[in-house]
C-alpha positions as CSV (number, residue, x, y, z in Angstrom):
1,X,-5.1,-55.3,6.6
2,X,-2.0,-53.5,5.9
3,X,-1.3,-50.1,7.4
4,X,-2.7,-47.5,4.7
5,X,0.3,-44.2,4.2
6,X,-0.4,-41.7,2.9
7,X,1.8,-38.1,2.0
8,X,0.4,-36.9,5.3
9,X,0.9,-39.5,7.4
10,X,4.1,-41.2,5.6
11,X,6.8,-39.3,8.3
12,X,5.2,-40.3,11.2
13,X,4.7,-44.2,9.8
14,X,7.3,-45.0,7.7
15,X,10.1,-42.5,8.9
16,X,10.2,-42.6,12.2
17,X,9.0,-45.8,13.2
18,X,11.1,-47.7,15.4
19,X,10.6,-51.1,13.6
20,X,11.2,-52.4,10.1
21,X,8.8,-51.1,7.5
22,X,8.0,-52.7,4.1
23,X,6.2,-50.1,1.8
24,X,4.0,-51.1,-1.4
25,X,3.9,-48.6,-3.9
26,X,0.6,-50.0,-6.1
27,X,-2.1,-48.4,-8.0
28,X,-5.5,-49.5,-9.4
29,X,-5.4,-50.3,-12.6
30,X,-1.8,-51.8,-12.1
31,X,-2.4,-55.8,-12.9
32,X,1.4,-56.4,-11.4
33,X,-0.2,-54.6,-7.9
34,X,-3.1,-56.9,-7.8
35,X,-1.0,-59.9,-8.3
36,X,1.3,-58.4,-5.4
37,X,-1.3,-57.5,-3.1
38,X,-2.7,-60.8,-1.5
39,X,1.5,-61.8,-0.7
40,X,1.0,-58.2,0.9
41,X,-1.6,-58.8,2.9
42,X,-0.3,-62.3,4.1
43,X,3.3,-60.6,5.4
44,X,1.6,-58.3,7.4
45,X,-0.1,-61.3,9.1
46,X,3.2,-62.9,9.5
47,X,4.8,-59.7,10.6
48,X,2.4,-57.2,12.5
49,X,4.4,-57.3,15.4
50,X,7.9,-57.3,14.4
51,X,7.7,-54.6,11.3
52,X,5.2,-52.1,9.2
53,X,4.0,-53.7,6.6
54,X,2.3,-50.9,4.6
55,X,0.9,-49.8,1.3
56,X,0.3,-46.4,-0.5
57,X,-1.1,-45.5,-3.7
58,X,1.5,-44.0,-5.6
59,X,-0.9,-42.0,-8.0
60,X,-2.7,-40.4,-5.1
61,X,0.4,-39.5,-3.1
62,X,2.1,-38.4,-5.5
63,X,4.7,-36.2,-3.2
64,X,6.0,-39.5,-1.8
65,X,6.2,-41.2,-5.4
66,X,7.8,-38.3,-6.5
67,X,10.3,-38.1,-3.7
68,X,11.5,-41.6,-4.0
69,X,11.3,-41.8,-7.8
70,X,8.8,-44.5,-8.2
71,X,8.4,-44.9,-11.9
72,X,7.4,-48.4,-11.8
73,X,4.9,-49.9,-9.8
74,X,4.5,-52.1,-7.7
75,X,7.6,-51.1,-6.1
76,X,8.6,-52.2,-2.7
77,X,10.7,-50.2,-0.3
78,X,12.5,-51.2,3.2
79,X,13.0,-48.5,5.3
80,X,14.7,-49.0,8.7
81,X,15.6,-45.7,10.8
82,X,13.9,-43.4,8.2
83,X,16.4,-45.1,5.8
84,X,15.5,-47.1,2.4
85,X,18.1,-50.4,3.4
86,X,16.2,-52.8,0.1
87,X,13.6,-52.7,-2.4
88,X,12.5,-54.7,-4.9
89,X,10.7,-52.9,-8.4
90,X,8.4,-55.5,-9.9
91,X,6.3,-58.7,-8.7
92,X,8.5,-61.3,-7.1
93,X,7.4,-64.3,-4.8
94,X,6.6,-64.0,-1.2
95,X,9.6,-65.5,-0.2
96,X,11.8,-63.3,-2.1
97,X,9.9,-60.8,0.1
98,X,10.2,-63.0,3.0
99,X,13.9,-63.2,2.4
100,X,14.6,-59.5,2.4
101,X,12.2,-58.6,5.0
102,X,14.7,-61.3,7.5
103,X,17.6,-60.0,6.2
104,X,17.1,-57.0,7.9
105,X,15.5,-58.0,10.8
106,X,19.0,-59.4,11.7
């Protein structure tokens, strides 16, 4: 299952991790999420041990929504260093994912 951030616990995850993270911003109710989700879940599979694949719920952590500007969900963010490097805003394929996530892994 994917690593769960939250506002508390998004520095310590997602900013200074030492690998690659890939961050879902998703809610409930969000059809474009659910759709999302499963290609989610699969990545982290494929990637536990070369990056952070990750989700939060951008309605309950609303100081990390708010921080990066998510106004559309789902929204995907790369972060390397602490950095955002890609995202992608919107449903896409998992190999668009897959293509972004090895781009950076470079």
């Amino acid at each position: 299952m994917a690593v769960v951030i939250t506002d508390d616990n998004f520095d310590e995850l997602v900013l200074r991790s030492d690998k690659l993270v890939l961050l879902d911003f998703w809610a409930d109710w969000c059809s474009p999420c659910k759709m999302v989700s499963p290609v989610v879940e699969e990545l982290y599979k494929d990637y536990k041990d070369i990056a952070v694949i990750a989700k939060i719920d951008a309605e309950r952590n609303p100081e990390t929504s708010k921080k990066y500007g998510i106004c559309n969900i789902p929204a995907l963010l790369f972060f390397k260093n602490g950095e955002i490097v890609d995202r992608q805003i919107g449903a896409a394929p998992k190999s668009t994912l897959v293509e972004k996530l090895s781009k950076q892994l470079i």
